[in-house]
DOFIMAR-126977 format. One record per residue (C-alpha): residue number from 1; residue in three letters; chain; x, y, z. Coordinates in nm, 2 decimals, m for minus. Example, Ala and Ser with C-alpha at 12.3 -4.5 7.8 and 13.67 -1.06 7.14 Angstrom:
# DOFIMAR-126977
i/aa/ch/x/y/z
1/ALA/A/1.23/m0.45/0.78;
2/SER/A/1.37/m0.11/0.71;
END
This chain:
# DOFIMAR-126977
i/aa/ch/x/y/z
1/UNK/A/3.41/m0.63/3.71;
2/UNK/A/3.05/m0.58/3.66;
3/UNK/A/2.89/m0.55/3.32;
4/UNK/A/2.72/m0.23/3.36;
5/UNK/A/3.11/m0.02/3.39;
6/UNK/A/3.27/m0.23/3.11;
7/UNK/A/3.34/0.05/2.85;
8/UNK/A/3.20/m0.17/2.56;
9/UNK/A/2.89/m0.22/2.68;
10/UNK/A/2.87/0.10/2.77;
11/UNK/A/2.95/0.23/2.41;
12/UNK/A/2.64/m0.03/2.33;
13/UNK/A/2.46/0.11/2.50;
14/UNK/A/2.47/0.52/2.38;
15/UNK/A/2.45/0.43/2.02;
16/UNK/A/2.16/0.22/2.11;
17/UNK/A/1.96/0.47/2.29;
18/UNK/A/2.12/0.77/2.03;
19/UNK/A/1.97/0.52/1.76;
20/UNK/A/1.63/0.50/1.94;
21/UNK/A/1.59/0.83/1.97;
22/UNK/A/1.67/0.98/1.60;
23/UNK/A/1.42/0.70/1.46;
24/UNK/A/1.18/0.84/1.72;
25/UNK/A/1.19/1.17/1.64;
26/UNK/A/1.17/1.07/1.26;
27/UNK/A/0.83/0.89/1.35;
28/UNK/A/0.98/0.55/1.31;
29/UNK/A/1.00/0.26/1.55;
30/UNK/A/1.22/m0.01/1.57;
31/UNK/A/1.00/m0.26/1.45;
32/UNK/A/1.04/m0.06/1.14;
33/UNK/A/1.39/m0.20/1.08;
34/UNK/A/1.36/m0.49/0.98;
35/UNK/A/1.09/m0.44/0.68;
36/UNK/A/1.33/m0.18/0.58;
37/UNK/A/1.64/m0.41/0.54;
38/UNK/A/1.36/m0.71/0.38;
39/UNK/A/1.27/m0.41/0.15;
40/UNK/A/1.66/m0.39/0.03;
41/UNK/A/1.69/m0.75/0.02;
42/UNK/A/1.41/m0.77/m0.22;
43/UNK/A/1.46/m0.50/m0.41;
44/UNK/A/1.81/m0.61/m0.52;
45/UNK/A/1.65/m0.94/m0.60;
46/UNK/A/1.38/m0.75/m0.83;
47/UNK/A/1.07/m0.85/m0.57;
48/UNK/A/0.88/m0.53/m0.65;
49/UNK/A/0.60/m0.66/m0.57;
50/UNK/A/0.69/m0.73/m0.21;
51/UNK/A/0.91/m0.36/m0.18;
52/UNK/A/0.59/m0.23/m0.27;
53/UNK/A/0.37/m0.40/m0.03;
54/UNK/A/0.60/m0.34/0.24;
55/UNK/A/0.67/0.06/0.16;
56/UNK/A/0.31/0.12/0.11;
57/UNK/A/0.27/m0.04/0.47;
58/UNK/A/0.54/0.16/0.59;
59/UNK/A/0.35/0.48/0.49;
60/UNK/A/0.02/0.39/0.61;
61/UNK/A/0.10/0.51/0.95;
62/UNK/A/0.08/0.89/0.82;
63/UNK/A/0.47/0.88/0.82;
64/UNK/A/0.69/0.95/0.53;
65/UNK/A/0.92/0.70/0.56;
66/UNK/A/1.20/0.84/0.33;
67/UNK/A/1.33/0.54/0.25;
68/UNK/A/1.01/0.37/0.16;
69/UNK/A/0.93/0.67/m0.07;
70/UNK/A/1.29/0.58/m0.24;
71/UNK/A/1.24/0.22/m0.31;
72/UNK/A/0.86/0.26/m0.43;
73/UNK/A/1.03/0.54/m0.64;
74/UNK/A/1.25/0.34/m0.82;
75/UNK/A/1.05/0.04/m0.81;
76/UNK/A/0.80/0.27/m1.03;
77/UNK/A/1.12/0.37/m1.28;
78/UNK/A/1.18/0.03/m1.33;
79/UNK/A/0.85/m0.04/m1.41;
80/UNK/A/0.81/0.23/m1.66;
81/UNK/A/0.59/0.45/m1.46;
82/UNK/A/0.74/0.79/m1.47;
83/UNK/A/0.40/0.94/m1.35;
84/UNK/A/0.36/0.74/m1.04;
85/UNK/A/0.76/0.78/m1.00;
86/UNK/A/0.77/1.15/m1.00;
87/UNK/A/0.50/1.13/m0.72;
88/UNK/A/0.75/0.98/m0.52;
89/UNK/A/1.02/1.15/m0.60;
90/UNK/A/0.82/1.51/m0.54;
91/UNK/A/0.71/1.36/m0.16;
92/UNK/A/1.07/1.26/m0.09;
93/UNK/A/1.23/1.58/m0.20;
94/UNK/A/1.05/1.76/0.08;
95/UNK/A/1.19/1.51/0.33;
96/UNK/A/1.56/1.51/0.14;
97/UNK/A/1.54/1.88/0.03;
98/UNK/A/1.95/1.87/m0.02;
99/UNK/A/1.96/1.58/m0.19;
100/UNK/A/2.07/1.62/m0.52;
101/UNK/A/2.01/1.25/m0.64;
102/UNK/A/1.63/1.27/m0.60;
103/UNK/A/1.64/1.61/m0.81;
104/UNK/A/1.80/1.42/m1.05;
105/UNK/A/1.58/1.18/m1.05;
106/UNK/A/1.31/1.41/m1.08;
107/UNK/A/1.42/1.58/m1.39;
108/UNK/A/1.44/1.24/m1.58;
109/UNK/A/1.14/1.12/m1.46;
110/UNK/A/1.00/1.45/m1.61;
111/UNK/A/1.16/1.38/m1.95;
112/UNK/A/1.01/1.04/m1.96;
113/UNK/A/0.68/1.23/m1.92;
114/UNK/A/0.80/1.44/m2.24;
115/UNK/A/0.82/1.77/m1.95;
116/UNK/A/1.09/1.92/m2.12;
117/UNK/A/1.11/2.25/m1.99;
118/UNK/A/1.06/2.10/m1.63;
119/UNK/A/1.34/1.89/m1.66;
120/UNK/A/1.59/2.18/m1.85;
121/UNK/A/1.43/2.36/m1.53;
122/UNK/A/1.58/2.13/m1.27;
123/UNK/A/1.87/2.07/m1.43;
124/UNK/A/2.02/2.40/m1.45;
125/UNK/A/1.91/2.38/m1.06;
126/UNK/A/2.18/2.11/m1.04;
127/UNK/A/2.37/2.27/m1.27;
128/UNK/A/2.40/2.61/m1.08;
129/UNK/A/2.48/2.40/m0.71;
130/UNK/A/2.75/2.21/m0.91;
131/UNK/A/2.60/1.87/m0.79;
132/UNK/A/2.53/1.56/m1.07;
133/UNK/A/2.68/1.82/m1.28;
134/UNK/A/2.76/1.52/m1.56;
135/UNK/A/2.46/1.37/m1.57;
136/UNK/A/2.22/1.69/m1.52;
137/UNK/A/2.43/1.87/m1.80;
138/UNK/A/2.36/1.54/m2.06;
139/UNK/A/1.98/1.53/m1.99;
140/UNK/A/1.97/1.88/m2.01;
141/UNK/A/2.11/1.88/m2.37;
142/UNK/A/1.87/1.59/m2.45;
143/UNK/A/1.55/1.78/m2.36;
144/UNK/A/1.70/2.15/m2.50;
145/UNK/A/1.75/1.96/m2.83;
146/UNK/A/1.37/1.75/m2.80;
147/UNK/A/1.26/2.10/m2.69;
148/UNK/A/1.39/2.24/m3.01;
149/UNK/A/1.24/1.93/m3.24;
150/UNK/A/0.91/2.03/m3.07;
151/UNK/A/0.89/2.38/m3.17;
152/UNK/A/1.01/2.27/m3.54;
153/UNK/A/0.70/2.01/m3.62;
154/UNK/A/0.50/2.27/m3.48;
155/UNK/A/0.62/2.57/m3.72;
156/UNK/A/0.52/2.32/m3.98;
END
């Protein structure tokens, strides 16, 4: 039997094509995928400085890359930049509009940034949407109560 009617390779080759053509039309190519899986490998390893020299890479080709903009967001967390984080974090919420887990992120990168009433803001977001509804609830509390310490020292 030829190889061309054999129902695996078949099957090969539709998800192959199918795969082709939803990195396509997300601006990627395939040459992309393998600094993408490098950039997991190294990022679990805690080789920022490479995850960072790839990602930025990744997005010099006018593309947001989503999952570049993840890494180089966390990568910035880790680092204690919750400036340069939130940047990320901004860009790939327009990308990832429904994810819930870069909101999150977004509010606690604004309360490392002492934002208070950005992050209270984006948590009851969460809140209302019933996603991360643990977590968003918690950080909430914490920047209500630094929120509250605020307007104290400053009645003094």
């Amino acid at each position: 039997m030829n190889i061309l009617f054999q129902p695996e390779f078949l099957i090969s080759l539709i998800l192959v094509l199918f795969g082709w053509f939803f990195l396509h039309r997300k601006g990627w190519t395939l040459r992309d995928i393998p600094y993408l899986w490098s950039v997991r490998r190294a990022y679990v390893r805690g080789d920022y400085k490479y995850v960072t020299s790839i990602c930025h890479g990744l997005l010099q080709g006018g593309v947001e890359h989503p999952i570049a903009l993840d890494y180089l967001g966390r990568v910035s967390t880790n680092r204690k930049d919750p400036e340069t984080a939130l940047s990320y974090w901004e860009r790939l919420s327009v990308l990832r509009p429904n994810d819930y887990n870069v909101l999150l992120r977004m509010a606690k990168a604004n309360f490392n940034l002492e934002e208070y009433s950005k992050t209270v803001e984006i948590c009851q977001e969460l809140l209302e949407k019933r996603k991360n509804i643990d977590q968003a609830l918690t950080l909430a509390l914490r920047a209500h109560t630094k929120l509250g310490n605020k307007q104290k020292i400053s009645n003094h």
